[in-house]
C-alpha positions in Angstrom: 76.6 -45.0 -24.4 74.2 -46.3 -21.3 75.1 -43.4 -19.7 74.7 -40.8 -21.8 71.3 -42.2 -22.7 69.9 -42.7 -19.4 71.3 -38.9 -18.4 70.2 -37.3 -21.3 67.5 -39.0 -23.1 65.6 -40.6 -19.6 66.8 -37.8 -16.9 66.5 -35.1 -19.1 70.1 -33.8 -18.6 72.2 -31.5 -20.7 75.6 -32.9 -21.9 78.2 -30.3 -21.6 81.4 -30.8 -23.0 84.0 -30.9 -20.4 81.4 -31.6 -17.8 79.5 -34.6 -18.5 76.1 -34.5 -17.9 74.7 -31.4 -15.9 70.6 -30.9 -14.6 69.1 -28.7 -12.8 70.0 -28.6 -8.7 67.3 -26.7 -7.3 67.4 -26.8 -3.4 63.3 -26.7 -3.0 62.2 -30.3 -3.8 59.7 -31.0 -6.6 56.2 -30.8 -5.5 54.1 -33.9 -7.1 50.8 -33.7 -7.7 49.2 -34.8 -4.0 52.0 -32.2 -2.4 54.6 -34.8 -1.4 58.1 -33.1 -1.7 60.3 -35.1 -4.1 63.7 -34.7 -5.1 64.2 -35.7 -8.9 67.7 -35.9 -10.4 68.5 -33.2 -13.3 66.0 -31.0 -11.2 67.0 -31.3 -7.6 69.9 -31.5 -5.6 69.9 -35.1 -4.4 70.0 -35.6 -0.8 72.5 -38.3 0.9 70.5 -41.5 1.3 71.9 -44.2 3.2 72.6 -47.5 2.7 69.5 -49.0 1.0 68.3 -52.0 3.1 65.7 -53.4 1.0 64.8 -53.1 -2.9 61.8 -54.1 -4.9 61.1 -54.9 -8.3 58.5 -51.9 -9.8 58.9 -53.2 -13.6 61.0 -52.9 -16.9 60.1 -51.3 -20.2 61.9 -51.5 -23.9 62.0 -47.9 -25.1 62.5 -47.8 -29.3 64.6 -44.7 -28.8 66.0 -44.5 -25.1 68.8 -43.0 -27.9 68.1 -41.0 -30.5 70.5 -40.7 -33.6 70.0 -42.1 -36.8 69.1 -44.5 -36.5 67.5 -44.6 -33.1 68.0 -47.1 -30.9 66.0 -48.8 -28.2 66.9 -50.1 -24.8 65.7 -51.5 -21.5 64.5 -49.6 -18.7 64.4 -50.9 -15.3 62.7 -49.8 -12.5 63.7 -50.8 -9.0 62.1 -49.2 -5.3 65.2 -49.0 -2.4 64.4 -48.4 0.9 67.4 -47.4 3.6 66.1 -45.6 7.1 66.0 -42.0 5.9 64.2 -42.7 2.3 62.5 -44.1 -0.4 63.3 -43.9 -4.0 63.6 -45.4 -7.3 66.6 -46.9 -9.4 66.7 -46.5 -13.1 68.7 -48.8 -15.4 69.3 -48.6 -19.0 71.0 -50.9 -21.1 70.8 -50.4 -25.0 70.5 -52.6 -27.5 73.4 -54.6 -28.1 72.3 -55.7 -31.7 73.3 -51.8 -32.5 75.3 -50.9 -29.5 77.5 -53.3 -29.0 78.0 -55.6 -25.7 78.0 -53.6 -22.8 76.3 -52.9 -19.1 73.8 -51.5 -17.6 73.7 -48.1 -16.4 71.9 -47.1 -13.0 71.4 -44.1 -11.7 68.8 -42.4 -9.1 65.3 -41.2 -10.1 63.9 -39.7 -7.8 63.8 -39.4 -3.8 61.2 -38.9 -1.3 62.6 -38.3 2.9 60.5 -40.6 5.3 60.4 -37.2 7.4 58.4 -36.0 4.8 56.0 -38.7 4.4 52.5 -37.8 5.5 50.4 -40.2 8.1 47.9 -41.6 5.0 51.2 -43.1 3.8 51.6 -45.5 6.5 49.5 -48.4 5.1 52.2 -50.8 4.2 49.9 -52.6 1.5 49.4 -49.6 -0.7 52.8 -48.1 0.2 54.7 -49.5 -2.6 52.3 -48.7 -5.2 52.0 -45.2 -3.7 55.0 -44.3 -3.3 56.0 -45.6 -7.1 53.3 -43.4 -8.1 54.5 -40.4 -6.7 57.6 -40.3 -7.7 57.3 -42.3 -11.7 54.4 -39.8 -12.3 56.7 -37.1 -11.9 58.9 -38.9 -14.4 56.2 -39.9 -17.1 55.6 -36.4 -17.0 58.9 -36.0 -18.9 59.4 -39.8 -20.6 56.1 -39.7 -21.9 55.4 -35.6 -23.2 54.9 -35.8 -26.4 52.3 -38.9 -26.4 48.7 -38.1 -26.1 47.1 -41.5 -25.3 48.8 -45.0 -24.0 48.1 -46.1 -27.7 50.8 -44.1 -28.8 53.4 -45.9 -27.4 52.2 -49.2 -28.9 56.3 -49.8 -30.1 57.0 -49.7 -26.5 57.6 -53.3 -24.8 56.0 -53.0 -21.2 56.8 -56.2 -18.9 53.8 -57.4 -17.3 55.9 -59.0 -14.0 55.8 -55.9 -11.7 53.6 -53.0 -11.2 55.0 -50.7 -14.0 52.5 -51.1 -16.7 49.2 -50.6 -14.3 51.2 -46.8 -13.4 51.8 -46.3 -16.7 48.3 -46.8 -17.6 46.7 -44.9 -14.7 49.2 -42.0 -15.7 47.8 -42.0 -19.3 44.1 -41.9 -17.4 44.9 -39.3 -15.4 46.6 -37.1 -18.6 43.6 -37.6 -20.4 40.9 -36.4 -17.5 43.3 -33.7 -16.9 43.1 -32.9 -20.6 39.3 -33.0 -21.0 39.0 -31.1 -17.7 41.1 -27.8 -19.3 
């Protein structure tokens, strides 16, 4: 049940019958919203990777319906940044409730990938490169998770962790919807 939550409910898949889940694999990369090309999964055609040589925490979330049914039912989100020598990009886990799920593991899948190649010169300060690059590629993400909420005080029922640097994007991503908002 991990899986079909996290493909359907957090990657915004389609579950075909006979095929699992099934996105979108566009060729052209996703363009976020500073121009960086970014492959998401269920839009993109993920490119190979490489091994990942280093990972860091970004931050974990409880969802109250990462899947929906009657009744809903929540489960954690995880949010990890690997690095290997051709990319950056970001690991999602869930892992639903066992209360109403039952015991079980976490699933993990890709999020979203940006190439090194592709990176621009004003992303080579390695202070703000985590941050930046979590930005990119969650904002494109939130874009989805969080489209039917106005304002960061709808998602009150949502459990943000403070360890990590997940809750300051989500934040930021709420500022930004709301000047983009008031701007149109």
């Amino acid at each position: 049940m991990n899986y079909i939550a996290l493909q359907q409910n957090i990657l915004g898949k389609s579950l075909v019958f006979g095929q699992g889940a099934i996105g979108r694999e566009e060729l052209e990369p996703v363009q976020s919203k500073s121009g960086l090309n970014i492959y998401m999964n269920g839009q993109n055609k993920i490119p190979s990777h490489g091994e990942i040589i280093d990972q860091k925490f970004i931050g974990d979330l409880i969802h109250p319906a990462a899947m929906m049914g009657m009744p809903d039912t929540s489960g954690e989100l995880t949010y990890h940044l690997c690095t290997t020598a051709e990319s950056y990009f970001i690991v999602v886990g869930l892992k639903l409730d066992e209360a109403v799920n039952g015991i079980s593991e976490s699933c993990y899948d890709l999020l979203g990938i940006i190439c090194k190649k592709d990176l621009p010169d004003s992303f080579s300060n390695e202070i703000d490169l985590l941050y930046d690059l979590c930005e990119e590629i969650l904002f494109l993400h939130f874009d989805y998770l969080f489209d039917c909420y106005e304002s960061i005080e709808d998602i009150n029922d949502w459990e943000i962790s403070e360890e990590g640097i997940l809750k300051e994007l989500i934040e930021n991503w709420f500022e930004k919807k709301q000047e983009n908002d008031e701007e149109n």
